[in-house]
C-alpha positions as CSV (number, residue, x, y, z in Angstrom):
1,X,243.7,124.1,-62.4
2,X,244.7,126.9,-59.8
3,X,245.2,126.5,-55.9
4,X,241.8,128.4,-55.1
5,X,239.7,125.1,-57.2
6,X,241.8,122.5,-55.7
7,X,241.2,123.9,-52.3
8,X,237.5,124.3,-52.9
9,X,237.1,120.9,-54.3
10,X,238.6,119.4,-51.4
11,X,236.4,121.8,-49.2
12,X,232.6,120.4,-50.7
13,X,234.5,116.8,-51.0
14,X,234.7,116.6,-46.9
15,X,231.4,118.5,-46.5
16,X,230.0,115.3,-48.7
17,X,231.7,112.5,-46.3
18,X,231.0,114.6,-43.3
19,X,227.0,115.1,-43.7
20,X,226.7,111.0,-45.0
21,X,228.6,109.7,-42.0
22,X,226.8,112.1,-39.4
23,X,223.3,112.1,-40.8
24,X,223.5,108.1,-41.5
25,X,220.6,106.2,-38.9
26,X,222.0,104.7,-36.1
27,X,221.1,100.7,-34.9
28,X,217.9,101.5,-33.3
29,X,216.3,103.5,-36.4
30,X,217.6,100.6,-38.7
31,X,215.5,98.3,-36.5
32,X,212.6,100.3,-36.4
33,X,212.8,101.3,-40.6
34,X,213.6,97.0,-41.1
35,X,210.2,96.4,-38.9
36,X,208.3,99.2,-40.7
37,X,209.0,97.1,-44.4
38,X,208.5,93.5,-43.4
39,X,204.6,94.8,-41.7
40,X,204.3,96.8,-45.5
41,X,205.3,93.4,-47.2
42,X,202.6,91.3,-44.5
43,X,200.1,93.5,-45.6
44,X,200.7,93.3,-49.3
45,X,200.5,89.4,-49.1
46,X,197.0,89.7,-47.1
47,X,195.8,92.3,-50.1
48,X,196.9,90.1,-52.7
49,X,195.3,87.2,-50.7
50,X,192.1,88.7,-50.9
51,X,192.0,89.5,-54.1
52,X,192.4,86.4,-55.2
53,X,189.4,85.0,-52.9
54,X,187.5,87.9,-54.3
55,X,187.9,87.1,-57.7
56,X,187.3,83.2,-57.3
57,X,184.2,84.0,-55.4
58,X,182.9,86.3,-58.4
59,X,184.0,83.4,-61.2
60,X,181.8,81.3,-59.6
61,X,178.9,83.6,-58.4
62,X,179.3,84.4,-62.1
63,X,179.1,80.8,-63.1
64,X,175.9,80.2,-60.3
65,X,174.1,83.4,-62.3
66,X,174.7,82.0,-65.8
67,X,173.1,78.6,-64.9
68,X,170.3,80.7,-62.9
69,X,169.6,82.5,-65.9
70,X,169.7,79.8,-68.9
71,X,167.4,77.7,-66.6
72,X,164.7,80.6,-66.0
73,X,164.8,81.2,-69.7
74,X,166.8,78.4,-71.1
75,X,165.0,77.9,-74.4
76,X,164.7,81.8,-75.2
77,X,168.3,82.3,-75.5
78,X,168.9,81.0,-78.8
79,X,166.6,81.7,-82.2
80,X,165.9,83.7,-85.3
81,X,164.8,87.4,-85.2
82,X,161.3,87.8,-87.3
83,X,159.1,90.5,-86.7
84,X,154.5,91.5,-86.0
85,X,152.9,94.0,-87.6
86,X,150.3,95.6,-86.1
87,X,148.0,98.6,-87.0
88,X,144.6,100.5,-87.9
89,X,143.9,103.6,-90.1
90,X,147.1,106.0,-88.9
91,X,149.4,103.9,-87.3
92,X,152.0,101.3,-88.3
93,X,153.7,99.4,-85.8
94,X,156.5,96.8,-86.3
95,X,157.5,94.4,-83.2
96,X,160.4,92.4,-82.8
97,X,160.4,88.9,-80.9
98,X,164.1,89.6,-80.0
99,X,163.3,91.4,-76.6
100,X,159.3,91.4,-77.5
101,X,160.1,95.4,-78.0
102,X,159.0,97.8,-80.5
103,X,161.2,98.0,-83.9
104,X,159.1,101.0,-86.3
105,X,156.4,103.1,-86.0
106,X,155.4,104.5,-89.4
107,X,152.5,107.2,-89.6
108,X,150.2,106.6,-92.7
109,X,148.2,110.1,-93.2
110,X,151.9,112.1,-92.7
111,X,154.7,112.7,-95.3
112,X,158.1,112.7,-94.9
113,X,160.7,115.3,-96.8
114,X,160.5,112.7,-99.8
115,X,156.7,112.7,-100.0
116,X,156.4,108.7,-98.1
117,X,154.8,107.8,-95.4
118,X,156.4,109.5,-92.3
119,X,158.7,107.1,-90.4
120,X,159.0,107.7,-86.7
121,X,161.3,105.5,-86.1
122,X,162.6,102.2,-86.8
123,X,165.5,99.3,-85.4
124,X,168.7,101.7,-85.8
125,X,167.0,104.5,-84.2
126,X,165.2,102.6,-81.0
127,X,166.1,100.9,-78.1
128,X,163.7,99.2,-75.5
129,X,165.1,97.2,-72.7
130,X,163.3,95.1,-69.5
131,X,164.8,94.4,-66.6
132,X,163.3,91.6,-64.2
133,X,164.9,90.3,-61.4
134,X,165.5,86.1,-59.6
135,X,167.5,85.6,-56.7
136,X,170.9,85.7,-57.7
137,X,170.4,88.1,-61.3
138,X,169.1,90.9,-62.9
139,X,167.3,89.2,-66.4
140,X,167.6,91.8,-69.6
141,X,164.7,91.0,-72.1
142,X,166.8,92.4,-75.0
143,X,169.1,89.3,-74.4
144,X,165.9,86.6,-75.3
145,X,163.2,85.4,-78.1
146,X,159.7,86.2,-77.6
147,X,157.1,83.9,-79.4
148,X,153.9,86.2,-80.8
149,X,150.7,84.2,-80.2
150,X,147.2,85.4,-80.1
151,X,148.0,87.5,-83.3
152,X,145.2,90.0,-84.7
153,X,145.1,92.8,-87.4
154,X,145.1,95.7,-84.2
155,X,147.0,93.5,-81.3
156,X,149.6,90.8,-80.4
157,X,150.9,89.1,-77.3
158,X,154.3,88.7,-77.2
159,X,155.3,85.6,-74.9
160,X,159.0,84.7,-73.0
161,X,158.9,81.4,-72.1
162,X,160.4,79.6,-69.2
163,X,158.0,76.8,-69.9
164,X,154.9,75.9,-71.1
165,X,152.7,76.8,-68.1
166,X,155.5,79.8,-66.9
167,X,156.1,82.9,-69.0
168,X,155.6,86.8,-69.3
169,X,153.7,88.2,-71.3
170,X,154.2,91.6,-73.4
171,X,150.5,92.2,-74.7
172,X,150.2,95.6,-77.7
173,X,146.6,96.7,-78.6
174,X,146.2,99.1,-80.9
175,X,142.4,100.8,-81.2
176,X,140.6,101.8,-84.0
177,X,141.1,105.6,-85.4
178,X,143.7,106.3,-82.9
179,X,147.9,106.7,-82.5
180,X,147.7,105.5,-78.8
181,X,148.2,101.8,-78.1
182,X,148.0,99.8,-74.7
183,X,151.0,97.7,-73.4
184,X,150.4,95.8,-70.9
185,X,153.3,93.2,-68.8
186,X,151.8,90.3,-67.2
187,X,153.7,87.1,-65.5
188,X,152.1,83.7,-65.6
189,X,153.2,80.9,-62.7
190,X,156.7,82.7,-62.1
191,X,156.4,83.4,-58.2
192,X,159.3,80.6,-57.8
193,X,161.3,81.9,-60.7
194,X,161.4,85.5,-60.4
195,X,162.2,87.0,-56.8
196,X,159.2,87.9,-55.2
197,X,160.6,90.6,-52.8
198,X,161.2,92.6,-56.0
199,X,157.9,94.6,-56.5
200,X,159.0,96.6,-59.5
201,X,161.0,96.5,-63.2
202,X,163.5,98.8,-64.7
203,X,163.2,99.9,-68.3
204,X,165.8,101.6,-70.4
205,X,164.5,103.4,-73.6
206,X,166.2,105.7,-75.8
207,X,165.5,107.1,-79.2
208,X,167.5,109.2,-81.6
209,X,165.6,111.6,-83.2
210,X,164.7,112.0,-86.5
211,X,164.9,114.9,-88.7
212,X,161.6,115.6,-90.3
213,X,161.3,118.5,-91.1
214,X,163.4,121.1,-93.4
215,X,165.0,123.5,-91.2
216,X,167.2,121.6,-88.8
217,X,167.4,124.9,-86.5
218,X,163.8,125.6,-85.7
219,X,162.7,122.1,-85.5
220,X,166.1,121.3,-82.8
221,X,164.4,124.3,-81.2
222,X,161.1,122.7,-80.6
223,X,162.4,119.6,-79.9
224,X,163.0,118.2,-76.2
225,X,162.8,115.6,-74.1
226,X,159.8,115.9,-71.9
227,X,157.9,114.3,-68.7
228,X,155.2,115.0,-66.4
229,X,155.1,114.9,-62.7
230,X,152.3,112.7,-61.0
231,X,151.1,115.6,-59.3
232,X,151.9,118.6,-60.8
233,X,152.9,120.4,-64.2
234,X,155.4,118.9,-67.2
235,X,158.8,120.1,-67.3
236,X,161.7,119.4,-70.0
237,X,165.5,118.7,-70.6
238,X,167.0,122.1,-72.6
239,X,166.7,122.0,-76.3
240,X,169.5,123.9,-76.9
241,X,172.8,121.5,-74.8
242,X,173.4,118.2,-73.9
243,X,171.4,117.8,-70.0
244,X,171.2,114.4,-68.0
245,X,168.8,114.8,-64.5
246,X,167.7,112.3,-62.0
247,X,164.5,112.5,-61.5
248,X,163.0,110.7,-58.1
249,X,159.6,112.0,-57.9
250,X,156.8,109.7,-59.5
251,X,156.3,110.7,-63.8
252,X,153.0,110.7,-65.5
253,X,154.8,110.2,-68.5
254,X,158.0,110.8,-70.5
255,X,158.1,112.2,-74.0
256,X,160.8,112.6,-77.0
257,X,159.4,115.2,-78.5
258,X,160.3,116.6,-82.2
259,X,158.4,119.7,-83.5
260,X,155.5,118.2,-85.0
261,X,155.7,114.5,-83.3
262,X,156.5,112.6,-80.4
263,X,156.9,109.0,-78.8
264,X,155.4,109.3,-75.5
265,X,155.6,106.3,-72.4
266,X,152.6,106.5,-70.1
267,X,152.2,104.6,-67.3
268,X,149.4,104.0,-65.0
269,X,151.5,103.5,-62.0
270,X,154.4,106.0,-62.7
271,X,157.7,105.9,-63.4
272,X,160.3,106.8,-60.2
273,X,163.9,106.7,-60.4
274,X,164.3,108.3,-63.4
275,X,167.3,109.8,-65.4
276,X,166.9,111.3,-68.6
277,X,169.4,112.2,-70.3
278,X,169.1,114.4,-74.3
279,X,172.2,115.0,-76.2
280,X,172.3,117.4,-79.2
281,X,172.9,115.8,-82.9
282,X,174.7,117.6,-85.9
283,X,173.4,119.3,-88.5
284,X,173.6,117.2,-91.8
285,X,173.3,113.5,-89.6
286,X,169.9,113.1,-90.4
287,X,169.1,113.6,-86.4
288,X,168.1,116.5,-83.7
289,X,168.4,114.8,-80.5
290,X,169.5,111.4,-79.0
291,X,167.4,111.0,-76.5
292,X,167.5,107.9,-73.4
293,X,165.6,107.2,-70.4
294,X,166.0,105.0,-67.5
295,X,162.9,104.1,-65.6
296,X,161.4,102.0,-62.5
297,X,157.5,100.8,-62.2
298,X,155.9,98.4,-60.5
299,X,155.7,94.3,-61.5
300,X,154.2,91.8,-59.8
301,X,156.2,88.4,-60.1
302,X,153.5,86.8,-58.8
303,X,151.6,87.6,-61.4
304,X,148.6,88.8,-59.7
305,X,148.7,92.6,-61.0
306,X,149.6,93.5,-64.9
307,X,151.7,96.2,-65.2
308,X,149.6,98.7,-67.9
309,X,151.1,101.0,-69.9
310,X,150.5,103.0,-73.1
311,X,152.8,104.4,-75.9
312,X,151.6,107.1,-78.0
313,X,153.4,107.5,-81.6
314,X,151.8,110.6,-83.8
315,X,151.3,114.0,-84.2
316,X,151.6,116.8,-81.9
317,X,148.2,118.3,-82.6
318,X,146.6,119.9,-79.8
319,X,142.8,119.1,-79.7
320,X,144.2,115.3,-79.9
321,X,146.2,115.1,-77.2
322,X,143.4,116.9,-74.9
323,X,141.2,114.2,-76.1
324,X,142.6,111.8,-74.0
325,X,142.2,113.6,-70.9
326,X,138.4,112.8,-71.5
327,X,136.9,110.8,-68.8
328,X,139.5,110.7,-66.9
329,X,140.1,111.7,-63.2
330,X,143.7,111.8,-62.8
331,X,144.6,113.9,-66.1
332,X,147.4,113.0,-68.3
333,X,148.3,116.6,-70.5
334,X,149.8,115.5,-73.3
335,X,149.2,118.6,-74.7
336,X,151.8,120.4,-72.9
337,X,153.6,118.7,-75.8
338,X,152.2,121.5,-78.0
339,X,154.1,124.9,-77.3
340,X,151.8,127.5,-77.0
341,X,153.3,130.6,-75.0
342,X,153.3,131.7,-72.1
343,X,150.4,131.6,-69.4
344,X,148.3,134.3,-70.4
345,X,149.2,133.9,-74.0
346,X,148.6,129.9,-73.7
347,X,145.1,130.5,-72.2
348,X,144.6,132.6,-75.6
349,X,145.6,130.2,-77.7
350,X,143.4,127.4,-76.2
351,X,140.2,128.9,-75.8
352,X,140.7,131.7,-78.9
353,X,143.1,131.0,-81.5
354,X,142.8,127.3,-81.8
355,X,139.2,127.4,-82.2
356,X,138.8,129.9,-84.5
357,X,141.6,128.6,-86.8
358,X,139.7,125.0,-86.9
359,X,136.6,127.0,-88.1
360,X,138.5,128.7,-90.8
361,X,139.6,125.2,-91.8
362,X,136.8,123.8,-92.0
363,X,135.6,126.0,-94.7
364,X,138.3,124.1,-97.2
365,X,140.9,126.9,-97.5
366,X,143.8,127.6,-98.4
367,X,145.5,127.9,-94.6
368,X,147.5,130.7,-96.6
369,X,143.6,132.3,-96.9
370,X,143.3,130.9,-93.0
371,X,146.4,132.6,-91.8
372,X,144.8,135.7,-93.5
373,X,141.3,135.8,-92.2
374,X,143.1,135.1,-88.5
375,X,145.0,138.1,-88.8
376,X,142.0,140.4,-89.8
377,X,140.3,139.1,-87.0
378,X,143.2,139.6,-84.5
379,X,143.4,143.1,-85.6
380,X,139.5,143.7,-85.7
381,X,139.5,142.5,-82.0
382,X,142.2,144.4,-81.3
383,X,141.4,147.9,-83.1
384,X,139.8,149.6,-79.8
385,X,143.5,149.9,-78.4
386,X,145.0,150.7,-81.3
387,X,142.3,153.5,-81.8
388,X,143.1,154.8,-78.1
389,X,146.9,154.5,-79.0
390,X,146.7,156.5,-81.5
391,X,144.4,159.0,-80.3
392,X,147.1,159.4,-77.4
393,X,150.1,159.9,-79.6
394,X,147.3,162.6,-82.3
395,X,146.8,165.1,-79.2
396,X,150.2,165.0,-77.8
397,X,151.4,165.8,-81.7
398,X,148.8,168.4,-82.0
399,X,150.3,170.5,-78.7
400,X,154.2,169.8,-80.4
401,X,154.2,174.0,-81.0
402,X,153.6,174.6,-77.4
403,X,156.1,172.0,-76.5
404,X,158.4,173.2,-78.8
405,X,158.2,176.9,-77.1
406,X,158.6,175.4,-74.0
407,X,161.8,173.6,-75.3
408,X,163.2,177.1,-76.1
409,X,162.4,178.8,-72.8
410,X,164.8,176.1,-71.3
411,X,167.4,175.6,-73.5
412,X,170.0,174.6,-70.6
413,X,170.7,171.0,-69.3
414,X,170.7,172.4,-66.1
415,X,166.9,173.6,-66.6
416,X,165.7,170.3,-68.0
417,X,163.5,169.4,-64.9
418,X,161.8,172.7,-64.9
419,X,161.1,172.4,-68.7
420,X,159.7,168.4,-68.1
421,X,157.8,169.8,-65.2
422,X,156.1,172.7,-67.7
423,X,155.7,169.9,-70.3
424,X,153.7,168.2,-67.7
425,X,151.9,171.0,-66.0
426,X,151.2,172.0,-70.6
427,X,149.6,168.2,-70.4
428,X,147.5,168.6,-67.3
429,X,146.2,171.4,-68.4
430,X,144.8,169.7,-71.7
431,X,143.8,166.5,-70.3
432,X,146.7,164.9,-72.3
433,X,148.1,162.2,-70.8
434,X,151.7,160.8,-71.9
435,X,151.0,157.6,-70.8
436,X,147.3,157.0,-72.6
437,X,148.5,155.1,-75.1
438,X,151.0,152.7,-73.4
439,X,147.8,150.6,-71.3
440,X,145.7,150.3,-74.9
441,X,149.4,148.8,-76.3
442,X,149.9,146.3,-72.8
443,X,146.3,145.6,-73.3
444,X,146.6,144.1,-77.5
445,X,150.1,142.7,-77.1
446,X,148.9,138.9,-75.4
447,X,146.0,138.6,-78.6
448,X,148.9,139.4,-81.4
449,X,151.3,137.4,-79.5
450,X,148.9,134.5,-79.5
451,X,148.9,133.9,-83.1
452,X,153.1,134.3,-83.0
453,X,153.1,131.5,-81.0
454,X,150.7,129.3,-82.4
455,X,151.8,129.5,-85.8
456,X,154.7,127.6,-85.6
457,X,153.6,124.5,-83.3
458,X,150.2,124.4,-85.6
459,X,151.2,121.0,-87.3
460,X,147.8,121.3,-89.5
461,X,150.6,123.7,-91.8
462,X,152.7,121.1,-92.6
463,X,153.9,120.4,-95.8
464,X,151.2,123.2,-96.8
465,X,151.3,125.2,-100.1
466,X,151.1,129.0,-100.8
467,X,152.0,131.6,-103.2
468,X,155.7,130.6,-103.3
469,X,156.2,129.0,-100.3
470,X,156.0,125.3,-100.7
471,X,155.5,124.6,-97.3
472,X,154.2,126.8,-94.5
473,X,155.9,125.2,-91.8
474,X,159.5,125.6,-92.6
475,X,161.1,128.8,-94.3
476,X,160.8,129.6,-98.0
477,X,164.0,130.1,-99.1
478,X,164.1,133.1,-101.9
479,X,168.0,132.7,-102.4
480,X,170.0,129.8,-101.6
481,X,173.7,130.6,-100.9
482,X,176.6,127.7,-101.2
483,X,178.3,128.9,-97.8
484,X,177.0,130.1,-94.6
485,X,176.0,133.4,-93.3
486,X,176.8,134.1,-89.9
487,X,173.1,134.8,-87.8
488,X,171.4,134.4,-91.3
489,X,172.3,131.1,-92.5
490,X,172.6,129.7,-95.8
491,X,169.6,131.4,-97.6
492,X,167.1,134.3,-97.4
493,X,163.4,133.8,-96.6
494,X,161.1,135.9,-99.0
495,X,158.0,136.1,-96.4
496,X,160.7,137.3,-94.0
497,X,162.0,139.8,-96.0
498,X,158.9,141.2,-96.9
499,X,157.8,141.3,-92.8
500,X,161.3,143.2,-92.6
501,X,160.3,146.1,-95.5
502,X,157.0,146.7,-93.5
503,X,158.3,146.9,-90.1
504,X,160.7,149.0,-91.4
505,X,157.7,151.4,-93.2
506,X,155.2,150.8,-90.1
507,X,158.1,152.1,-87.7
508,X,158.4,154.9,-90.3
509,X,154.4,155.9,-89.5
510,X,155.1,155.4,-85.5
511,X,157.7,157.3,-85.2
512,X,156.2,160.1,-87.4
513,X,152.6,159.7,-85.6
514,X,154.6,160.1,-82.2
515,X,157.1,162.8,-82.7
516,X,156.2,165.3,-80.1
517,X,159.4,167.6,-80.1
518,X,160.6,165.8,-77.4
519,X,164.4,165.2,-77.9
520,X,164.7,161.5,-76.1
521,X,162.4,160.5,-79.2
522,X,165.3,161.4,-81.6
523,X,167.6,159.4,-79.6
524,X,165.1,156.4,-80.2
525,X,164.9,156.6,-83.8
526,X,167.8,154.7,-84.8
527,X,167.2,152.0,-82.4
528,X,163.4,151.7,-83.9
529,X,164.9,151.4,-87.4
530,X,168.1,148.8,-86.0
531,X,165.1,145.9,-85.0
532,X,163.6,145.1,-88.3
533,X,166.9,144.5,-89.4
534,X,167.4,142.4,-86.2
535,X,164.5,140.9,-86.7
536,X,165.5,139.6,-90.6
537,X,168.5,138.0,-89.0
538,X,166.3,136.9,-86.3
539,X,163.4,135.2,-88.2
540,X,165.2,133.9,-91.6
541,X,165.3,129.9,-89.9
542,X,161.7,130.5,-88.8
543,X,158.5,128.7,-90.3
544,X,157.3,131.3,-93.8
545,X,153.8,130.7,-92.0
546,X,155.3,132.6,-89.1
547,X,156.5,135.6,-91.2
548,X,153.4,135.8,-93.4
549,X,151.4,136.2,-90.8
550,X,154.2,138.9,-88.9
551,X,154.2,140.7,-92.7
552,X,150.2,140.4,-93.4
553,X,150.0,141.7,-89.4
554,X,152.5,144.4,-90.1
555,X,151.2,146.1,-93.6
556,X,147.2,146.3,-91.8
557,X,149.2,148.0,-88.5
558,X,151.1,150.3,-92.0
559,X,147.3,150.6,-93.5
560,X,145.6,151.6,-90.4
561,X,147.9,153.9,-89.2
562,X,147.4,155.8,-93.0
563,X,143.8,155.8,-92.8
564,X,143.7,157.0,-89.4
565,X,146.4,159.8,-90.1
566,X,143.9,160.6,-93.6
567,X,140.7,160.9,-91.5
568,X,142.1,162.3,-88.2
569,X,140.9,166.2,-88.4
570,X,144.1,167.9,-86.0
571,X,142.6,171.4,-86.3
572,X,139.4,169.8,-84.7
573,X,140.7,167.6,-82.3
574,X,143.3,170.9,-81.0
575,X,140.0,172.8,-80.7
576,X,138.7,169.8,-78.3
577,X,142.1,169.7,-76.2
578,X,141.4,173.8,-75.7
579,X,137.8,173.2,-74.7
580,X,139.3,170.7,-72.0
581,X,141.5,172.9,-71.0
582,X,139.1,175.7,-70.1
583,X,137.0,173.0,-68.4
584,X,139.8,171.4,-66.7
585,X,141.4,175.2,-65.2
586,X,139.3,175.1,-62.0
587,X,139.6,171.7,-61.6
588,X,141.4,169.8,-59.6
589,X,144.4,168.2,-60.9
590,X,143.9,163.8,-61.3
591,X,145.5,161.9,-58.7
592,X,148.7,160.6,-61.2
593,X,148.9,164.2,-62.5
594,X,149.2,165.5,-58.9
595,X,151.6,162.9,-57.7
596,X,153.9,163.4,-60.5
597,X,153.9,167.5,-59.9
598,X,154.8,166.9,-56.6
599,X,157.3,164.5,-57.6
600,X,158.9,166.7,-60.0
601,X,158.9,169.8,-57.3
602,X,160.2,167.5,-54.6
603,X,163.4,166.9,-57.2
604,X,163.7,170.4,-58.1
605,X,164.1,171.5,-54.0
606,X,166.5,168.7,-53.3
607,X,168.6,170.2,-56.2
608,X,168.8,173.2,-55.0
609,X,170.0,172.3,-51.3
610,X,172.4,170.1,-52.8
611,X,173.6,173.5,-54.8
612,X,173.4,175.5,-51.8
613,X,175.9,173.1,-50.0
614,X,178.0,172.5,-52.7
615,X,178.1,176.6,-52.5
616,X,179.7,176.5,-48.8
């Protein structure tokens, strides 16, 4: 070791002593830092104090509750589960005396996949839970044995004793010819057993829902979790991620909804403090949606008031679930649980679609032959616009040689407003307008949109035959492939490709009936010819019903368009468009005609002061 590292050693060794013996605390901070720990260690002991009173007085408040509780419903703690049947001509249900709840609902006139008797649910699947409340505890229902008494074929009262003359009642009547059933909570002589203060019950209810249909996309599509406001429209949880929401405001009704069925919870005097939560299942569990609710209504301890409430188990089928609306002043709208569209289309659906499509049924058809006859109406009603569509797109194909020359006096980008502004003045002139066909178009598309979005909530296709398809509410799958296609899936849909084929053809006409010279429509062709393609990937998971009626709908739009082209005479209807034109060339220009030239003009004199600038 040299002289340099000794000396510097020495150097950072007397640094070291030097900083520890002039940065050490003198007497005073000693004091104040030996103070500072003995009031940290006095504090400690009073936290650790408390903690243990704390935790005594819970043991025992704990031990006061449990003695509470066994005596309010001593005798119902302990027994053997057995189980009630009740039901009429559609409806199965199974209760359980363990909580006095609902274990299975089984629909009789529905199929499953396996061709039995549609199960809604049953004891792994459901979860009811009541919560009442004494002095000291909250009392869970799920925890106790019922006793059913007063048994009949359609109804039962389940019964939780405290004693003989004080219980609750859970009472479940089911009425003839129909999937709704009345619940009703009543207590008997428990004012001095249940806290009277308490005006209301909680309720937790969840359900994970069943698969019941083929395709596990479309039906998680249609499937949500549902409620209704007291005073205003239903909303819903999203289909497509896990959502939990509060809720405060006072619910009509809450609803696990799949795409053809649905448990629904009504209650006549709302449910506030809601959350609702819906999680998303796997594909291949057997599941769509795990649904759960937590809920507050009224209950009278005293007895005085019953709680009424009603559970619907069935279908989703429209005309049903308006039915119960009948009569009444304060509406439920259960069938909001049917999807329809969207306002305008919705009003369609209810006043056109569905009522025609029930007259078709009840001829005895095939609803293949329905879907059919549904679609040649829609495009009877609909044929006016069409008619003034095409008509629109004939006469501006008729004038394409004079709007060709017009493309070659301006070949320039830089003269492309003067040669739109000829076009235009060229269309005046005529009577033509560009736009004549786009109203007729606006005008059709809610009526063919209609039947798009009734199809696939129309539950009366269910497990419906035709041609090939062996059931018209779920695809028909042509090829099955052993792995997965990205956006397609794992098979192809035969109606669907056939809609594709004639979109693709009836494109083929448009485009063709509408070429005008223009060059903007040459840009557009490619993306006309990119959606049915889209559309294949699009529509594979949807229902076959769906795409038969898109394809059907599709190859009358290919048809018509042929016929009209085969009895259109263009050498007559140029020789009409020149007759206007030597009417119309002392008459005043229209209003939209005007406007536009003026337009057009007003762009083509700010160009030119923005040139002249530019030129200084």
């Amino acid at each position: 070791m040299d002289k340099n590292t000794i000396i510097g050693l020495v150097l950072i060794g007397l640094l070291l002593v030097g900083f520890s013996y002039f940065s050490r605390p003198n007497e005073e901070q000693m004091a104040a830092w030996k103070r500072y720990n003995d009031s940290i260690a006095v504090v400690m002991q009073q936290e650790e104090a408390l903690r243990a009173k704390t935790a005594a007085a819970l043991a025992n408040e704990k031990e006061e509750n449990i003695v509470d509780s066994t005596a309010t419903f001593f005798q119902a703690l302990t027994g053997e589960e057995t189980f009630t049947t009740i039901e009429n001509e559609l409806v199965k249900i199974t209760l359980s005396n363990k909580g006095g709840r609902v274990y299975s609902a089984m629909l009789k006139e529905y199929n499953d996949q396996e061709k039995q008797p549609l199960v809604l649910f049953n004891d792994k699947d459901v979860a009811m839970n009541f919560y009442f409340y004494n002095k000291k505890e909250a009392i869970q229902t799920k925890e106790y044995y019922f006793e059913p008494v007063e048994k009949t074929a359609n109804s039962v009262i389940m019964r939780l004793f405290s004693d003989e003359s004080s219980y609750i009642d859970f009472v479940y009547v089911l009425h003839p010819d129909n999937y709704m059933m009345d619940f009703t909570i009543r207590a008997n002589n428990m004012g001095d057993k249940l806290s009277a203060s308490t005006q209301y019950m909680d309720i937790e209810w969840s359900q994970r829902s069943r698969q019941h249909e083929k395709g596990f996309t479309y039906e998680n599509r249609l499937s949500n979790l549902r409620y209704k406001y007291a005073s205003d429209d239903s909303d819903h949880l999203s289909e497509s991620k896990d959502e939990e929401k509060s809720v405060p405001e006072r619910l009509n009704w809450v609803a696990f909804k799949n795409q053809f069925f649905s448990s629904v919870w009504i209650a006549d005097q709302n449910f506030e403090k809601n959350v609702l939560k819906s999680k998303l299942e796997k594909q291949g569990s057997g599941y769509v949606k795990d649904y759960s609710s937590e809920m507050s209504t009224f209950f009278d301890p005293k007895g005085e008031q019953p709680t009424t409430m009603h559970m619907y188990f069935g279908p989703n089928h429209y005309k049903m679930l308006k039915s119960f609306d009948k009569g009444r002043k304060d509406k439920w709208e259960l069938d909001d649980l049917v999807y329809l569209g969207w306002p305008v289309v919705r009003q369609i659906n209810q006043w056109f679609t569905i009522n025609i499509f029930d007259w078709l049924s009840s001829w005895g058809l095939s609803m293949g032959i329905v879907l059919l006859f549904m679609t040649i109406i829609v495009k009877i009603i609909v044929f006016p616009a069409t008619w003034k569509t095409y008509i629109s797109s004939a006469k501006m194909r008729v004038l394409k040689p004079q709007i060709e020359e017009i493309s070659k006096k301006y070949p320039k980008q830089e003269d492309a407003m003067k040669k739109q502004q000829e076009t235009m003045a060229l269309y005046s002139k005529y009577g033509v307008s560009p736009m004549g066909g786009c109203l007729p178009m606006l005008l059709q598309f809610p009526i063919l949109m209609a039947l798009f979005m009734f199809v696939p909530s129309a539950i009366e296709l269910r497990q419906e035959s035709f041609l090939w398809a062996d059931d018209l509410s779920t695809y028909d799958a042509l090829i099955t492939f052993p792995f997965n296609i990205p956006f397609l899936g794992d098979h192809l849909s035969l109606f669907c490709l056939l809609m594709t084929v004639t979109t693709i053809l009836n494109t083929k006409f448009t485009m063709a009936q509408q070429e005008t010279g223009q060059p903007q429509m040459a840009a557009m062709k490619w993306m006309m010819y990119l959606m049915p393609v889209m559309f294949l990937f699009i529509l594979n998971d949807y229902p076959s019903g769906l795409n038969y009626y898109y394809f059907i709908s599709t190859l009358i739009s290919v048809l018509t368009m042929i016929v009209l082209r085969k009895t259109t005479n263009e050498d007559k209807l140029l020789a009409q468009l020149e007759a206007n034109k030597a009417k119309n060339k002392n008459k005043k220009k229209s209003g939209f005609a005007a406007r536009l030239e003026n337009m057009q003009k007003e762009q083509e004199r700010l160009l030119k002061e923005r040139e002249k600038q530019g030129k200084r």
